[in-house]
ZAMARGU-4260 file (C-alpha; in steps of 0.2 Angstrom, whole numbers, plus 5000, padded with zeros to 4 digits):
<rodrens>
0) 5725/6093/5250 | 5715/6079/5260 | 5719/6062/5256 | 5704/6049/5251 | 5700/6033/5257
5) 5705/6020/5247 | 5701/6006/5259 | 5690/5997/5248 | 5702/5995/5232 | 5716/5986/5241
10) 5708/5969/5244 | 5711/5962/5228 | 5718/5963/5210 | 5700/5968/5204 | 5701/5983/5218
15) 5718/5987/5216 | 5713/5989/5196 | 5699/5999/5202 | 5708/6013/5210 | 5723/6013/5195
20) 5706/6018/5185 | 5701/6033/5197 | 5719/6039/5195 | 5715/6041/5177 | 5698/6048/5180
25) 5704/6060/5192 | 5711/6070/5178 | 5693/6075/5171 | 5692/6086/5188 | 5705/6098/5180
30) 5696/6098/5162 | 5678/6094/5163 | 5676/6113/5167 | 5679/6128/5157 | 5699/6131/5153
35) 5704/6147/5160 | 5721/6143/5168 | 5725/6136/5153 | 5718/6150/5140 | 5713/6165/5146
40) 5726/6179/5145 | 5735/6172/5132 | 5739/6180/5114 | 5726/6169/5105 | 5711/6166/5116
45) 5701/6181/5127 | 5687/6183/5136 | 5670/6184/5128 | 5651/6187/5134 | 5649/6177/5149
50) 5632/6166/5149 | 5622/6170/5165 | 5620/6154/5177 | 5604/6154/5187 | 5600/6173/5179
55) 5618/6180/5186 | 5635/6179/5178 | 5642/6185/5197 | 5660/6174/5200 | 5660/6168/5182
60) 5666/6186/5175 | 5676/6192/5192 | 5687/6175/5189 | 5686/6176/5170 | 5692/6195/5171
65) 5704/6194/5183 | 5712/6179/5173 | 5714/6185/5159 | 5717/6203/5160 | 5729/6202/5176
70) 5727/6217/5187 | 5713/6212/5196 | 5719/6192/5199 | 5720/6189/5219 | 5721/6173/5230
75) 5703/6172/5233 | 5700/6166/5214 | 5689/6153/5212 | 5696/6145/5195 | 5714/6144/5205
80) 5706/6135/5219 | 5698/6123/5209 | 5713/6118/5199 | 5725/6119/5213 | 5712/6107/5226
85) 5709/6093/5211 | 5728/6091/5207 | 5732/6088/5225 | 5716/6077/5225 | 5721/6068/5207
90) 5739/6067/5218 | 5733/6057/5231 | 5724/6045/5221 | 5741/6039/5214 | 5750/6042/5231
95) 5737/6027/5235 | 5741/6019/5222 | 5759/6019/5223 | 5759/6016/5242 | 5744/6002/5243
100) 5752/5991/5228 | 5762/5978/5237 | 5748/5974/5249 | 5738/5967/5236 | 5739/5946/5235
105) 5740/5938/5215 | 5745/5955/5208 | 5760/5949/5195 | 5774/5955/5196 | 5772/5962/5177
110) 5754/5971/5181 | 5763/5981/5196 | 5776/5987/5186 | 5764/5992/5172 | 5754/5999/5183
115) 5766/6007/5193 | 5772/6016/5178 | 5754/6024/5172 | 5753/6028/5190 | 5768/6037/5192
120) 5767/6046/5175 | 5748/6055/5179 | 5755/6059/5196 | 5772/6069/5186 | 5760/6076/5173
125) 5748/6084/5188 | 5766/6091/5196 | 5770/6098/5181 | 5752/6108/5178 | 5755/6115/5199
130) 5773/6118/5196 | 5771/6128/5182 | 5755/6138/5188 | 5762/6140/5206 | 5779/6138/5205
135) 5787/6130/5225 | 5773/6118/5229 | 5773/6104/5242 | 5779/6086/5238 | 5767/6076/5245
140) 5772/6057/5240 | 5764/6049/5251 | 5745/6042/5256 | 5736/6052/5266 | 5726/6044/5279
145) 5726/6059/5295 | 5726/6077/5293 | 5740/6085/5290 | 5736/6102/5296 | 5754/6111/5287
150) 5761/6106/5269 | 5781/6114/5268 | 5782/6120/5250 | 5797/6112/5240 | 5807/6123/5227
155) 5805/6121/5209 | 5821/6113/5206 | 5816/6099/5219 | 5799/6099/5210 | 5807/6097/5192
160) 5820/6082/5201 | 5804/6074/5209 | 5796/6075/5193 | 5810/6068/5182 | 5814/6054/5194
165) 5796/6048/5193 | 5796/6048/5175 | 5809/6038/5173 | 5804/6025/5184 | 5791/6024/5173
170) 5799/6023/5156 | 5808/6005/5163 | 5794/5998/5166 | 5778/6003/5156 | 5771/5995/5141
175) 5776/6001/5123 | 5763/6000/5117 | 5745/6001/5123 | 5734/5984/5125 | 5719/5995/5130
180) 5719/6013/5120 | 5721/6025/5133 | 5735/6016/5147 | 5753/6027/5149 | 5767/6019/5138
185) 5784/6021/5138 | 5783/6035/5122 | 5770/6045/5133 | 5781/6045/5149 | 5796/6049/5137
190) 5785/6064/5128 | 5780/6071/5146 | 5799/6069/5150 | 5804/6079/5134 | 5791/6092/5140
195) 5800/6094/5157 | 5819/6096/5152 | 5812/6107/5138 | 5803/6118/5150 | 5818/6117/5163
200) 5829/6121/5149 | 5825/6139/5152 | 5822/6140/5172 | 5840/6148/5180 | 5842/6128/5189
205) 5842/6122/5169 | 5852/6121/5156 | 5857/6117/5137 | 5858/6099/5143 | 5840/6099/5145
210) 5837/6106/5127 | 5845/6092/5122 | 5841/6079/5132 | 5822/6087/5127 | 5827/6082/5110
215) 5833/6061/5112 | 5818/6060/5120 | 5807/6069/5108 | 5818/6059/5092 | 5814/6042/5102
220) 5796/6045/5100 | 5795/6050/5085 | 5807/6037/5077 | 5799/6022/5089 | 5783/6020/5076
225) 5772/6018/5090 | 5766/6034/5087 | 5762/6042/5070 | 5756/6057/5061 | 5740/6056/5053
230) 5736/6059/5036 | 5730/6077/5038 | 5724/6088/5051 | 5707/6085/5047 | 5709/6066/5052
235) 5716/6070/5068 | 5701/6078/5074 | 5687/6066/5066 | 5674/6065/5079 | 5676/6046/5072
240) 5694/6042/5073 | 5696/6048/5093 | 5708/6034/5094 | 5720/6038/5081 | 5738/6033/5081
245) 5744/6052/5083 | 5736/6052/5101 | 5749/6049/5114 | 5740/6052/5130 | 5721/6057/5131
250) 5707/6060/5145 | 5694/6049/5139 | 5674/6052/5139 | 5662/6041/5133 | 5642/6041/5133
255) 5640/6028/5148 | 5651/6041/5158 | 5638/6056/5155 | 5623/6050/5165 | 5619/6063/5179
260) 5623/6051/5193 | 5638/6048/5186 | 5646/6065/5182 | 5648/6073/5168 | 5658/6077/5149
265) 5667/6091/5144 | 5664/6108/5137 | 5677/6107/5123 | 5664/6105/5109 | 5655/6122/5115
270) 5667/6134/5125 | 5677/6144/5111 | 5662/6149/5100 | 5646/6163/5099 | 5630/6162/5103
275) 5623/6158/5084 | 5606/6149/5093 | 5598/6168/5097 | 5599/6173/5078 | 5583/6168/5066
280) 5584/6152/5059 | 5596/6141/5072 | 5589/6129/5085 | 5601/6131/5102 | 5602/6115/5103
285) 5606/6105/5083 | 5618/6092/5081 | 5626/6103/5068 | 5635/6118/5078 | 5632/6111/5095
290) 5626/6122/5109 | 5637/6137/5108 | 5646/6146/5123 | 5656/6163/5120 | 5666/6165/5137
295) 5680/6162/5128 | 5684/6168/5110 | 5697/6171/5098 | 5709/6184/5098 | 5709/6191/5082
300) 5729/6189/5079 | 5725/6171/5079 | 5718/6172/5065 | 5731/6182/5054 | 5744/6167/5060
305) 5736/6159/5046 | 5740/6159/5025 | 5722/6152/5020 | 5725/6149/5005 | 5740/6137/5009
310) 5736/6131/5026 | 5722/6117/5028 | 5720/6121/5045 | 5710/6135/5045 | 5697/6128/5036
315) 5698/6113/5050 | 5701/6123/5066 | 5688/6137/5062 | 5670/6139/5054 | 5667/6153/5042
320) 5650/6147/5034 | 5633/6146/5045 | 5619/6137/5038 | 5601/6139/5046 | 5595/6123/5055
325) 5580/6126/5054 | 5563/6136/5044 | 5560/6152/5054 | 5556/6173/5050 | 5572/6186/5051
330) 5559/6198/5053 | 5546/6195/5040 | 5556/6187/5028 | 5554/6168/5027 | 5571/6159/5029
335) 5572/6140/5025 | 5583/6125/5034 | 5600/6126/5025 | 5599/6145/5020 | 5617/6153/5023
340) 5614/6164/5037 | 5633/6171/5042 | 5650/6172/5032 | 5664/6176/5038 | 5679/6180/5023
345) 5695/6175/5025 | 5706/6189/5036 | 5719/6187/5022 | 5711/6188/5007 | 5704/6201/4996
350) 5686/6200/5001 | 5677/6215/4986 | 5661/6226/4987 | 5657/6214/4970 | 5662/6198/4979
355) 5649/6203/4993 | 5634/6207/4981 | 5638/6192/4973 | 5636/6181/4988 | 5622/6189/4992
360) 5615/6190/4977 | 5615/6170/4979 | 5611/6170/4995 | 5599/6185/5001 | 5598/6181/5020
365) 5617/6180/5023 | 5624/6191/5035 | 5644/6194/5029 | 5656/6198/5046 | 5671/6206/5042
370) 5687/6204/5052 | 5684/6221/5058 | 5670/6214/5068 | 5678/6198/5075 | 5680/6206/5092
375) 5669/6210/5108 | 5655/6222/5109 | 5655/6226/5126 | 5667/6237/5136 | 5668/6250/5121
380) 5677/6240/5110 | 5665/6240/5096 | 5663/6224/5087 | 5651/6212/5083 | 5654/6195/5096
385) 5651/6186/5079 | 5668/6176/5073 | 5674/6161/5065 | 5671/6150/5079 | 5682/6134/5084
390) 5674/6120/5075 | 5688/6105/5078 | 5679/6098/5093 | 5662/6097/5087 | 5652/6082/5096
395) 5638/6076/5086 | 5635/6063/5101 | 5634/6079/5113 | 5617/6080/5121 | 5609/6096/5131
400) 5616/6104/5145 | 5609/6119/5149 | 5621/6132/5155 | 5632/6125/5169 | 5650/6125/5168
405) 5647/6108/5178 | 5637/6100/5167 | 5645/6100/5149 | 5638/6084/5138 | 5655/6082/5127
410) 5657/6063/5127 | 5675/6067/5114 | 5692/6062/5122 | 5704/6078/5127 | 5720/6077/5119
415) 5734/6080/5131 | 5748/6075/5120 | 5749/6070/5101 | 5764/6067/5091 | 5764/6084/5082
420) 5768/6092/5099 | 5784/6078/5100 | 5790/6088/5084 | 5787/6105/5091 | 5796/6100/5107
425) 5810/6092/5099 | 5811/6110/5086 | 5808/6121/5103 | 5823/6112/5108 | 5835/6112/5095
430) 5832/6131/5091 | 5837/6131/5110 | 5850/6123/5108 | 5856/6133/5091 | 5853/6120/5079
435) 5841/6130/5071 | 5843/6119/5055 | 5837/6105/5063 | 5822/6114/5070 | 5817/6119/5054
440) 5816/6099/5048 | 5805/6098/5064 | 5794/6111/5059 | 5792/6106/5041 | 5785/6089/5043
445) 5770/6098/5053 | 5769/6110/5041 | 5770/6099/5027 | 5755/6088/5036 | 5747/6105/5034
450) 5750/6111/5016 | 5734/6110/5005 | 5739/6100/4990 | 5750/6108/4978 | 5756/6119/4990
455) 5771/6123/5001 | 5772/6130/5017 | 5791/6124/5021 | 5802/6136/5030 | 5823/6136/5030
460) 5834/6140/5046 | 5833/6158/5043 | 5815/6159/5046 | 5815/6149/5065 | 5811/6162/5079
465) 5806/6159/5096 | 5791/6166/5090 | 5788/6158/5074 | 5789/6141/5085 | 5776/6150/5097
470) 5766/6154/5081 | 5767/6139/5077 | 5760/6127/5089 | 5745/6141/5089 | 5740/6138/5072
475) 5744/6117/5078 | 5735/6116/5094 | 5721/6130/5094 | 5708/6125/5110 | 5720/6112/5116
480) 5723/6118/5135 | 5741/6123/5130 | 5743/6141/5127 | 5746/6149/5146 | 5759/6136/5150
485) 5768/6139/5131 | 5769/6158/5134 | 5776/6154/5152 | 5787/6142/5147 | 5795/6153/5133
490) 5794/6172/5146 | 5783/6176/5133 | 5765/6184/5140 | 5770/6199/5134 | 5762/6193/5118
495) 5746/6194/5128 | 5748/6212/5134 | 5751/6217/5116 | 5735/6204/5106 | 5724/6201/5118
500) 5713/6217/5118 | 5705/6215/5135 | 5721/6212/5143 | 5731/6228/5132 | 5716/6242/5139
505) 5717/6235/5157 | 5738/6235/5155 | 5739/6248/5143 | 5758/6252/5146 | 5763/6236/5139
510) 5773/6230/5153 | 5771/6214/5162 | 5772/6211/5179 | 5784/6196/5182 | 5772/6190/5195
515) 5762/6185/5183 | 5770/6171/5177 | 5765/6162/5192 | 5746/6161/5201 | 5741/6165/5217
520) 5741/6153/5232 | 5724/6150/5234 | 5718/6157/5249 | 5711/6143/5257 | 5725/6133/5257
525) 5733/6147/5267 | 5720/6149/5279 | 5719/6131/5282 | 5739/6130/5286 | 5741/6128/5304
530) 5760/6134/5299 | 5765/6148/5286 | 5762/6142/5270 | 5769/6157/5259 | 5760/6168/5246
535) 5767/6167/5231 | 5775/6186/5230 | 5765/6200/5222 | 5749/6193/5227
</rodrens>
């Protein structure tokens, strides 16, 4: 948790703008590598074949293993580390901010309070991400400029309060609406805000107050205008339209950004497919599939969350059809550029004998994968590695990058919040709350977004579970760096001991260890403690 020195940003408005930027950048340090505190171990993501690094896979599988099937997770994981080292980092970048902004001469008195307000908001977002992974963290709200050789962890409930508090400070001031696409408004801090009472709601210092204080702020949102639902979920995620008016709060990549002495993109383009580049007739690099990575994959209950023949998202969220990119042999048999290599029928749909010698009839090189298959092929588990990979955040822009977890090439934005997650907050909430009619409305205007045209996919009161609302937001926000803090929120990883076929073997009784709704302290955060800084118990 060392602080930075920021010395050279306080000299003038230029500088001051400078370091309000980094505060922003700082976020890419938690996403531009792979997810897995926010997707391994959950119900619809596992862990998949691990790409060697340097000709050894080494820490990349201890971490990914012990993440997502549990048993084996320990304080010395390198994953936790990382995340729990750049929050603190991303903290005291804002900390600076916060605490350097009235030195600085010709700063209006307008542009502090705006940027107070970003400020504050990315600093309550990185508290929520520690508080919900770590539970009692420190508060460290101040700039840093000697070591601090011991940090007194704070309890939740001061954590939630510090966070709250925060936020609303910055709702008074901040802009509402955005005069450079990607700056914290007033909706964004009030959609974070939503988040937080939501996710208090169910914590033994919450109550129904914050289910429905969850909800005003949700509503406010959504009826502000600001924000707005796009057309269809197709839209959302057009590798064109990254700046659509859905998009509440973003980290933001571009081109410029990718040069090697300047860091790096992201690896949401690649991370939750299969390696289709070692079959005949793909290029591993192609502008059509991207450079896939299988470390993470699908579960397949994921997939039977969706009606295909109703729900557009499917067909957005997921490939089923692989077309060669290029001329090449499977064996001695000629293929051509654009032949169809690999189908995958919908889990839910009658798929016949007649229907397959029909496509292959048409198409004699296609290789037809059956749901059966759409699982790992290592650890006896018998399939095939080979599924309807996540296709929503292809790059066409991407550019090589070798296989380093440090060196993804995704220039596309990372959503972070988007009005169809307001509506899922404000329907997590009133069900909460036991207005389960009104989280049906919720519900419905995402799943009328979603309907194919002429059909229906509304729902009545009756049909709002818990878990429907869980299924819900994953068929909504597949890949999105949500599902780990969802199933803690809700006390619902159980769902991954029972879907998650890595995690069921290693666990096989089904029960779930309450430790494991929090991480491990890292170890070296211990280790550096000149005091005793506790271990998360458990661990």
């Amino acid at each position: 948790m060392s602080g930075i020195t920021a010395e050279n940003f306080y000299i003038d408005v230029e500088g001051y703008e400078s370091l309000v930027r980094s505060c922003y950048a700082s976020l890419r340090s938690i996403y531009d590598i792979n997810p897995s505190l926010f997707e391994y171990g959950t119900d619809i993501m596992t862990r998949g074949e691990i790409e060697p690094v340097s000709g050894t896979v080494g820490d990349l599988v201890i971490r990914a293993t012990a993440l997502n099937e549990y048993k084996t997770l320990t304080a010395d994981n390198s994953a936790i580390d990382r995340f729990f080292k750049a929050a603190y980092s991303g903290i005291q970048r804002c900390n600076t901010a916060i605490n350097r902004v009235d030195d600085i001469p010709d700063l209006s008195d307008e542009l502090r309070d705006r940027r107070l307000a970003e400020v504050r908001f990315i600093r309550a977002y990185y508290y929520y991400l520690l508080v919900e992974n770590f539970g009692n963290v420190p508060i460290v709200e101040e700039e840093i400029n000697t070591a601090i050789t011991h940090f007194e962890p704070r309890s939740e409930e001061e954590v939630y309060n510090f966070m709250i508090a925060d936020l609303q400070q910055s709702i008074e001031t901040a802009d509402r609406t955005a005069v450079e696409f990607g700056r914290v408004t007033r909706d964004a801090s009030k959609h974070l805000l939503a988040l937080i009472h939501l996710t208090r709601g169910y914590k033994n210092f919450g109550n129904t107050d914050d289910f429905l204080e969850a909800v005003k702020l949700a509503e406010e949102v959504i009826d502000g205008g600001v924000y707005v639902l796009q057309p269809s979920f197709a839209a959302v995620f057009d590798p064109k339209n990254q700046q659509n008016k859905e998009v509440i709060f973003s980290v933001q990549y571009d081109q410029t950004s990718l040069k090697p002495s300047l860091g790096t993109g992201n690896g949401q383009n690649v991370l939750f497919g299969w390696r289709q580049w070692r079959e005949a007739g793909f290029h591993e690099e192609t502008d059509t599939y991207n450079r896939r990575l299988s470390d993470f994959m699908p579960t397949q209950f994921l997939y039977t969350l969706y009606n295909t023949a109703k729900d557009a998202r499917y067909d957005v969220t997921f490939i089923s059809h692989f077309y060669a990119t290029k001329d090449d042999l499977l064996g001695n048999v000629p293929i051509k550029k654009g032949d169809l290599r690999f189908y995958f029928p919908y889990p839910d749909q009658p798929f016949t004998d007649q229907d397959a010698k029909a496509l292959k009839a048409a198409n004699p090189h296609v290789e037809i994968v059956r749901f059966e298959a759409w699982k790992q092929d290592f650890n006896g588990i018998g399939g095939e590695m080979k599924f309807p990979m996540v296709g929503k955040f292809f790059d066409p822009e991407a550019t090589a990058f070798g296989n380093s977890e440090n060196n993804h090439r995704s220039s596309r934005d990372i959503f972070i919040f988007r009005l169809s997650e307001t509506y899922l907050i404000a329907a997590e909430a009133y069900f909460k709350a036991e207005q389960s009619d009104k989280a049906a409305e919720m519900l419905n205007v995402i799943r009328d977004r979603a309907a194919k045209e002429g059909q229906n996919l509304a729902i009545s009161a009756a049909d709002v579970t818990l878990d429907f609302i869980l299924d819900e937001r994953a068929r909504e926000q597949v890949g999105e760096y949500k599902r780990w803090l969802d199933l803690k929120r809700t006390h619902r990883l159980e769902r991954a001991f029972e879907h998650n076929i890595l995690t069921k073997m290693t666990n096989p009784t089904g029960t779930v260890d309450e430790k494991y709704y929090r991480r491990p302290i890292p170890q070296t955060v211990i280790d550096r403690d000149t005091g005793v800084y506790p271990q998360n118990e458990g661990y």
